[in-house]
C-alpha positions as CSV (number, residue, x, y, z in Angstrom):
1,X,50.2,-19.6,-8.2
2,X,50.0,-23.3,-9.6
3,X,53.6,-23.9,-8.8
4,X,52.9,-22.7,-5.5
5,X,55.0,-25.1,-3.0
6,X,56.1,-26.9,-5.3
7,X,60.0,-27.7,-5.6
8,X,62.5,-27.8,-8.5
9,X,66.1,-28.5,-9.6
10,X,67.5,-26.4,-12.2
11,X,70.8,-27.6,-13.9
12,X,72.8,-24.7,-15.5
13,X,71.5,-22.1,-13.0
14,X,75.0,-20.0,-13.6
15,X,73.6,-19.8,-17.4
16,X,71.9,-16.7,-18.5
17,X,68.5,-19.0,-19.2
18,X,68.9,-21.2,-16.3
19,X,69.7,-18.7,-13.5
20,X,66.2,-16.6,-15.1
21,X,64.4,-19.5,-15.0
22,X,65.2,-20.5,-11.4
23,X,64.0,-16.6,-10.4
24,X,60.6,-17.4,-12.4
25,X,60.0,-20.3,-10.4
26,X,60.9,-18.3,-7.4
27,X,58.5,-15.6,-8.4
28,X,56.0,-18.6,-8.9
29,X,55.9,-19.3,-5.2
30,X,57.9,-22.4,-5.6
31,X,61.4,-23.4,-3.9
32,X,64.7,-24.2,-5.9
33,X,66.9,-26.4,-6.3
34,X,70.3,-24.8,-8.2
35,X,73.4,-26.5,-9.9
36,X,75.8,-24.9,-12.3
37,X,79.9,-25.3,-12.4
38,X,80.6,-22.4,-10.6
39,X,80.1,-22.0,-6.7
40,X,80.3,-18.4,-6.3
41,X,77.6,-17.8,-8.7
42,X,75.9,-20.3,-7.5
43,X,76.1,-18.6,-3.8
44,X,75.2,-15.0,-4.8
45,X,71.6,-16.7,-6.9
46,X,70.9,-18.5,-3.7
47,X,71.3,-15.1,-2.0
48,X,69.0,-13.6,-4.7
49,X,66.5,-16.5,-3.6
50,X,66.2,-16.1,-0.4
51,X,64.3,-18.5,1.6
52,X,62.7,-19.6,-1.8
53,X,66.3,-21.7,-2.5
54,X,66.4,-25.0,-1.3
55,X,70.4,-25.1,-1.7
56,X,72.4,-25.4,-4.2
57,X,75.3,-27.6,-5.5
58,X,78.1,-26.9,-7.5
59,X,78.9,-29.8,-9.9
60,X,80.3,-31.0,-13.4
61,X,77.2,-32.7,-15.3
62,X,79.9,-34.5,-17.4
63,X,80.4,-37.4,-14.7
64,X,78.5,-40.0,-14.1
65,X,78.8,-40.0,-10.3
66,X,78.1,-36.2,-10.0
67,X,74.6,-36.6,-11.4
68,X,74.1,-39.3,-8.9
69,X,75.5,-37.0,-6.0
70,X,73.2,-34.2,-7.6
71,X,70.2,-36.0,-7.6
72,X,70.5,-37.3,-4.1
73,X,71.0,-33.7,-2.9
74,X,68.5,-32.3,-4.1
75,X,66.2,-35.1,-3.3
76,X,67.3,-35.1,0.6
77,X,66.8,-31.0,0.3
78,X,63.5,-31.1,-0.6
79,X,62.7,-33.9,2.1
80,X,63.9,-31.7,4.2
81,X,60.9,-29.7,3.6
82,X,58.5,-32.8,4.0
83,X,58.5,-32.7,-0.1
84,X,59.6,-33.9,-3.4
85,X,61.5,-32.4,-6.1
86,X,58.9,-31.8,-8.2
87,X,59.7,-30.0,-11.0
88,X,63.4,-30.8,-13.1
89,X,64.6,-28.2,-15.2
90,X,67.4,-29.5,-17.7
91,X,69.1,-25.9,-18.6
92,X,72.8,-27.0,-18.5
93,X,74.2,-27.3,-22.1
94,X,77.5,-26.8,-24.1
95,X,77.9,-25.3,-27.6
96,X,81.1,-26.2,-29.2
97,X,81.4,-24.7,-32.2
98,X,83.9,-26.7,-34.4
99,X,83.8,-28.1,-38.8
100,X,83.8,-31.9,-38.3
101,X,87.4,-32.0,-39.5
102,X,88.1,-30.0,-36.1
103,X,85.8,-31.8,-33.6
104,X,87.6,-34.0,-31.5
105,X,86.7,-37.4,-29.3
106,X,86.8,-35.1,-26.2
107,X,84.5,-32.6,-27.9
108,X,82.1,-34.9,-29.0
109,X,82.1,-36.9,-25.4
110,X,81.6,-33.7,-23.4
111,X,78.9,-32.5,-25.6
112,X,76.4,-35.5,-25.1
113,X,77.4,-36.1,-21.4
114,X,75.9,-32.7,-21.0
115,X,73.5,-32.1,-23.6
116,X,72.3,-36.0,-23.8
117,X,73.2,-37.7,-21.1
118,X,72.5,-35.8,-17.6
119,X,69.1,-34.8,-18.6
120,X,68.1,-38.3,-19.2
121,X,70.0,-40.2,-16.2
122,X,68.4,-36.9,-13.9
123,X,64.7,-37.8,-15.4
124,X,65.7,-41.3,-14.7
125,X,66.6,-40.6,-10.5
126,X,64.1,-38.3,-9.8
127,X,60.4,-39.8,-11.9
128,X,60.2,-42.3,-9.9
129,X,58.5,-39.7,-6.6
130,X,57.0,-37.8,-9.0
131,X,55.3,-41.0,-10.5
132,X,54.3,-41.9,-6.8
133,X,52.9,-37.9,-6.6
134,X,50.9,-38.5,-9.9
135,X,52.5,-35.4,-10.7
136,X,55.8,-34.1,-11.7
137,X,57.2,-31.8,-15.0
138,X,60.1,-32.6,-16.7
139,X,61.5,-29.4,-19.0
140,X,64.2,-30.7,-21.4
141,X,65.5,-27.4,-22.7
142,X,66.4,-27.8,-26.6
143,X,67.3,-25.7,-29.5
144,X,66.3,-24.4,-33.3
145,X,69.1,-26.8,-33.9
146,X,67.0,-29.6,-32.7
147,X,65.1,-29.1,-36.0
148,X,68.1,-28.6,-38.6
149,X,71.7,-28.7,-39.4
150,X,74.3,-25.7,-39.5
151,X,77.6,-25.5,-40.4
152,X,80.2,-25.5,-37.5
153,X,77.5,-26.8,-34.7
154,X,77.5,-30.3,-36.1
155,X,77.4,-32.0,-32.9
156,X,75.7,-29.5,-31.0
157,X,72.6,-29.9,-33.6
158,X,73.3,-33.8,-33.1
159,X,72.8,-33.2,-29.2
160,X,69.8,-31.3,-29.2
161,X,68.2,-33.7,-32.3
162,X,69.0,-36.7,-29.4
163,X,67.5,-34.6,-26.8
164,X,64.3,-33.9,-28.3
165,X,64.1,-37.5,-29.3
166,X,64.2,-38.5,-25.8
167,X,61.4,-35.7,-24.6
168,X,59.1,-37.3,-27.2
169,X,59.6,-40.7,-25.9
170,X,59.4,-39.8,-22.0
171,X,56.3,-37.6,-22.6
172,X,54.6,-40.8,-24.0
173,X,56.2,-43.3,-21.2
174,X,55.5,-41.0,-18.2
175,X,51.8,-38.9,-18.8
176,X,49.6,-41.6,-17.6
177,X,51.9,-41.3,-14.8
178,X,50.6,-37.6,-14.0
179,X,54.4,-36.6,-15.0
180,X,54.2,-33.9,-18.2
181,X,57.4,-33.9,-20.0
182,X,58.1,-30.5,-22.2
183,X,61.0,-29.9,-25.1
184,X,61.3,-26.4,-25.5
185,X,63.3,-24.8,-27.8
186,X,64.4,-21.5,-28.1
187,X,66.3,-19.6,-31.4
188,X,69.3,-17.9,-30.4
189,X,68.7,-15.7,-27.1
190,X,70.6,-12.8,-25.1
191,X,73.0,-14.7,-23.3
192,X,76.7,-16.1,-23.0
193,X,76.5,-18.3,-24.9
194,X,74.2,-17.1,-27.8
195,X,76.8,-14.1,-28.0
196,X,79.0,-17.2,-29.9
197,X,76.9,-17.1,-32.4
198,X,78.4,-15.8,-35.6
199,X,76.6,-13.3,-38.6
200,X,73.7,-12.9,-37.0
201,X,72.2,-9.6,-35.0
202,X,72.4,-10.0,-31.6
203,X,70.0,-7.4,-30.9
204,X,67.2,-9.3,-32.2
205,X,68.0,-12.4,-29.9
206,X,65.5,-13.3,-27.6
207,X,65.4,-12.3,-23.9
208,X,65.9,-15.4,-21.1
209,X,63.6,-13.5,-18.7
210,X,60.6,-13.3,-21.1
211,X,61.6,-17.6,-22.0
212,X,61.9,-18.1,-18.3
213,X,58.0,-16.7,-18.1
214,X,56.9,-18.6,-21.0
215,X,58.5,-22.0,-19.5
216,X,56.3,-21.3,-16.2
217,X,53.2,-20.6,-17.6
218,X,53.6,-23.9,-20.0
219,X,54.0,-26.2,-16.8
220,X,51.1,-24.5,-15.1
221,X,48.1,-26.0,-17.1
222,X,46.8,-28.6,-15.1
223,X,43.8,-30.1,-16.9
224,X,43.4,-32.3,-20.3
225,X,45.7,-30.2,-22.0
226,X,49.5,-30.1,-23.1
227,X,51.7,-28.8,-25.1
228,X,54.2,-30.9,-25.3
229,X,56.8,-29.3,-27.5
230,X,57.5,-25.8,-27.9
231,X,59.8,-24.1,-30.6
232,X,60.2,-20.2,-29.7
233,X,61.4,-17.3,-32.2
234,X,62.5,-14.4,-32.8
235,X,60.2,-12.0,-34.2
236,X,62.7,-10.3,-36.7
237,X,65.7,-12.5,-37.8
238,X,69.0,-10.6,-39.5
């Protein structure tokens, strides 16, 4: 139990990944933070939680002053309980899928506010405590298509390709810090969201709850070493 009293905020915790990660931590003895779009899921996970849920918030990660508001909550939340929030979880992400010729301004926008830009401002409000900790984990949660290009998921592949770009540089800026910055990213898994993908066998997608372990074991290693970014498969691809 390395998490053990440790807390976190996961963003997208009304996503099928997000809301199996925040259990995992749970499970992990630590307390969570939770923030999706959608207050009534948001209420019945903190219910799921129990006294392991710090609280929750139900915001829109595409403005600017929401992620303030977020950050603040969570960070009075955990002083609450004489702590930090030591452990951000960036799970919230869109996946438009549109040609080019289709994509729109507004898509494109709403797409990197969410993908690009809350993970980094959220890393930017809440190092600073785990800096004066000397020890925090930042889990920026990325794609396959943060290593290629497909048709139809031009920007969402441009998204992830910024994201992991940022986790490399914020692993290097933060680790003499004692703060561990992680990119993991999963193929397609079981969830809303991967059910949009087309011509491929959903069966074979991966499960969030088996990620959701992975993800807590990864940020458990407390010693010299790291593994600092993670690409996870499927076994059988069709």
């Amino acid at each position: 139990m390395k998490l053990a009293n440790k807390n976190a905020l996961v963003t997208g915790a009304t996503g099928g990944l997000g809301r199996e990660i925040a259990i995992a931590l749970s499970n992990n003895g630590c307390k969570v933070f939770i923030t999706g779009r959608n207050k009534n899921s948001l209420e019945t996970l903190s219910e799921n939680l129990g006294s392991k849920c710090l609280g929750y918030l139900a915001c829109d990660l595409e403005l600017e002053s929401e992620i303030e508001v977020l950050a603040s909550a969570a960070t009075r939340a955990a002083r609450f309980d004489s702590g930090i929030i030591d452990i951000l979880i960036n799970s919230a992400g869109i996946f438009p899928v549109a040609n080019v010729s289709d994509t729109t301004f507004e898509d494109f926008n709403s797409c990197f506010n969410i993908n690009v830009r809350a993970p980094f401002f959220l890393s930017k409000l809440l190092c600073p405590e785990m800096k004066a900790s000397s020890w925090g984990r930042i889990v920026n949660i990325g794609s396959s298509s943060a290593y290629g290009g497909f048709s139809g998921t031009s920007v969402y592949c441009a998204s992830k390709h910024a994201l992991l770009g940022i986790s490399r540089s914020m692993y290097s800026e933060f680790k003499e810090e004692g703060v561990r910055v992680f990119s993991v990213s999963p193929g397609s898994i079981q969830t809303p969201m991967g059910e949009k993908v087309i011509n491929q066998d959903y069966s074979t997608f991966m499960n969030p709850s088996e990620i959701s372990k992975f993800i807590c074991e990864l940020i458990s290693y407390d010693a010299n070493m790291i593994a600092e970014e993670i690409r996870l498969n499927r076994v059988i691809v069709r």
